[in-house]
N, C-alpha and C positions, 0 to 999 in steps of 0.2 A: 504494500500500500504506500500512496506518494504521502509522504511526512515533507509539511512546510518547515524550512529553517530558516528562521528571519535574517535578511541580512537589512543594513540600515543607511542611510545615507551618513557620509563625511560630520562626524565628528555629534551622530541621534545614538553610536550603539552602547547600550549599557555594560556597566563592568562581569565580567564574568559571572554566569551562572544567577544573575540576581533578577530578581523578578519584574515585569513590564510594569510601566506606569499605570498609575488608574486611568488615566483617559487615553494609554494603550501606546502605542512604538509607532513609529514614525517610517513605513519602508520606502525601499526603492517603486520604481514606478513600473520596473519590469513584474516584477509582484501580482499586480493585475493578469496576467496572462498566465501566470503560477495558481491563480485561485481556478481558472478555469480547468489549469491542466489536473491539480488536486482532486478539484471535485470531478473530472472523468473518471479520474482513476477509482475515487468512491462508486460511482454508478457503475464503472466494470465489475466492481468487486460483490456485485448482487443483482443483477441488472432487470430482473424478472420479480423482484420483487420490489427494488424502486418502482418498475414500470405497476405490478398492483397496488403500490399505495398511493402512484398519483392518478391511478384509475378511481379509486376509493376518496381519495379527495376532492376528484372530479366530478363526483356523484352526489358529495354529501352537499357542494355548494350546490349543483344544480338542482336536488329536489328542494333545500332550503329557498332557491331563488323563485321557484314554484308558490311559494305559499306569501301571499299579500302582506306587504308591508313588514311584518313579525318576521319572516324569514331573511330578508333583506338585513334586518338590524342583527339576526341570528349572527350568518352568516360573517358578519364585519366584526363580530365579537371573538366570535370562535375560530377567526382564520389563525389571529397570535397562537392561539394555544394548538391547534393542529399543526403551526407553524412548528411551533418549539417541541410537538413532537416528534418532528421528523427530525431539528435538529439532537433529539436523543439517537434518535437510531443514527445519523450520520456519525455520531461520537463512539459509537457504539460500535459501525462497522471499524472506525479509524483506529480503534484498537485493540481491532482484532478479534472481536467475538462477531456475533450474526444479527442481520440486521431482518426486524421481523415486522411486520405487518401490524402488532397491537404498538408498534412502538409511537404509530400515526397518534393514539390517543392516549399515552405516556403523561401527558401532561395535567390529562383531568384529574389533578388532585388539586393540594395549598398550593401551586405555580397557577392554577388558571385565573384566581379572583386578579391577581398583578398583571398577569399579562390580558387579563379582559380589560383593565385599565390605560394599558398602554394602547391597546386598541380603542378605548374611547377617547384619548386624547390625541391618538392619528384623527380619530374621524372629527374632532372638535374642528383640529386643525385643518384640516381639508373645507368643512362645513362655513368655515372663517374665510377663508382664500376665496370658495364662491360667491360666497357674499359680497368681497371686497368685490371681484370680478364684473359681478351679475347687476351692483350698484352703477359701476362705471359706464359697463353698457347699455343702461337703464338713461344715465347722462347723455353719451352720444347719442343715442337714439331720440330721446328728448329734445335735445339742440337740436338737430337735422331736421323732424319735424315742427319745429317752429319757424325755423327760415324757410320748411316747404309752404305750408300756411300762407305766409308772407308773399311769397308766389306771386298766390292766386291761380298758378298753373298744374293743371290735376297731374302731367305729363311730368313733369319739371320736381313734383309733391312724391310719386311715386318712384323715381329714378332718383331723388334723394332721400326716401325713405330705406331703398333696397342697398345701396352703395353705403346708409348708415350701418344696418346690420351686419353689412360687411367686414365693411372697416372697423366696424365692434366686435364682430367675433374674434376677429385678427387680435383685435387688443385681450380679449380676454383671454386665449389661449394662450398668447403671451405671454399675460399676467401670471396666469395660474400656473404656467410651468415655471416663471422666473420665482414665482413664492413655494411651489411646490419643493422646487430642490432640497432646500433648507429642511423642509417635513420630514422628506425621503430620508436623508442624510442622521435626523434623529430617530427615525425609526428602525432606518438601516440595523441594528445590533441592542437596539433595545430588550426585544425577544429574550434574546442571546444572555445578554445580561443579567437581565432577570432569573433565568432559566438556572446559567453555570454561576453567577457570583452572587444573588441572592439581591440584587439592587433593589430598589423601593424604582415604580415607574417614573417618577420624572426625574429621579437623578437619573436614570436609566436613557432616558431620551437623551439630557444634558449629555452624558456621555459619549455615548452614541455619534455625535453632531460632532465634538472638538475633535474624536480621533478618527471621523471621516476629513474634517478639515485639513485634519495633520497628512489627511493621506492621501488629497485631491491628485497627485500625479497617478497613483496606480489605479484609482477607482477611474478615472478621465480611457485610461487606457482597458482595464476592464469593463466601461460602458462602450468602447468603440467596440468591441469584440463581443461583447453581446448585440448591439445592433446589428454587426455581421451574422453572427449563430440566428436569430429570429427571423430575416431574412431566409436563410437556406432551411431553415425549419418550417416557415411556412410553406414552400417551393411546393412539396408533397400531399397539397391537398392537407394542409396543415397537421399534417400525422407526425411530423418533424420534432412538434413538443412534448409529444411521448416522451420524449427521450431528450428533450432541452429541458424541460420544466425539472423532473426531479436532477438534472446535473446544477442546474441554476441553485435549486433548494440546498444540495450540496456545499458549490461555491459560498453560501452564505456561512455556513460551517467552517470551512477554511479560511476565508477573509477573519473570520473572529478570531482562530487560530491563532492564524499569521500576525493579529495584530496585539493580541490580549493575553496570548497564550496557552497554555492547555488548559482543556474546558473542563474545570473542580468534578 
């Protein structure tokens, strides 16, 4: 199995044998391409049964998203906590024992009330960003049609009301992806945290955030490489993430690894 060994940029590596910082090590950038090849190497090492538990996850959100409204909210609670138990079995395989199918619901015990928490503070945050978003282009759209108004040309009313929404959606996706990063980046290893070092959820995010910052060169090059992998995954009639999704779920495993250390 591929074992991560941190290596660190000029003058981040710590003294011999001593333990990573709380808000985690500092790697190179080639590191990113290391997490992908890791977590292969996890999904070779069971690969029929990564592929039934992301069948089995893929089943639990889809009937959840079946059921109005309640499932929905289900579903956005319980992803942390089926999240962190895949990251058991990924720790599970990485040393060395077997990686089983109850490991998907590992979690349901005192880890889920924290990590359902983390999970309601992604979705606050997300909830928050639309808001900002859906205000804005509430404005533009408001402006436009008051100068179409002004007019008086129904022609002139319409082709600025439609070139509004436009130009609004543009901005909102913008928006949301330029506020979303920051989310991502706290959620990123929140899970994780919770899970292997017993964090309380918001220091948990805190964390999460500063040693994604510390680590923006390998995760810039691990997001180019996953926009490549989802691409050729899709290719196949999107059968591709069979087998991109649990290596992804893996990667998350190893990124923590590589940056926090081995998982208590």
């Amino acid at each position: 199995m591929d074992n991560l060994t941190p290596t660190f940029p000029s003058g981040a590596e710590p003294p011999a044998g001593g333990p990573p910082p709380a808000d985690g090590w500092a790697v190179d950038a080639g590191h990113g391409l290391e997490w992908w090849s890791s977590g292969w190497g996890l999904f070779r090492g069971s690969p029929w049964l990564w592929l039934a538990i992301t069948m089995l996850f893929i089943a639990i959100m889809f009937v959840l998203a079946l059921i109005p409204i309640l499932g929905h909210i289900a579903s956005t609670l319980l992803y942390p906590v089926l999240g962190a138990g895949i990251l058991v079995g990924a720790r599970a395989l990485d040393r060395g024992s077997e990686l089983k199918v109850e490991h998907l619901f590992a979690c349901f015990n005192k880890k889920a009330a924290p990590l359902i928490v983390v999970a309601l503070l992604y979705f606050a945050g997300w909830f928050l960003i639309w808001f900002i978003a859906i205000a804005l282009l509430v404005g533009v759209v408001g402006f436009s049609t008051l100068a179409s108004l002004v007019s008086g040309d129904p022609a002139e009313a319409s082709i600025a009301l439609l070139s509004a929404f436009g130009i609004g959606s543009i901005i909102v996706l913008l928006l949301a992806s330029l506020l979303g990063v920051p989310l991502i980046m706290a959620y990123w290893f929140a899970p994780a945290l919770v899970l292997f070092r017993g964090d309380e959820p918001i220091k948990a995010m805190k964390t999460s955030f500063v040693a994604c910052m510390r680590n923006v060169p390998p995760f810039f090059i691990y997001g180019l490489l996953g926009m490549v992998f989802a691409v050729v995954a899709t290719i196949p009639l999107g059968l591709g993430w069979l087998v991109l999704m649990p290596v992804y779920a893996a990667t998350i495993y190893t990124s923590y690894k590589d940056i926090f250390g081995e998982a208590a």
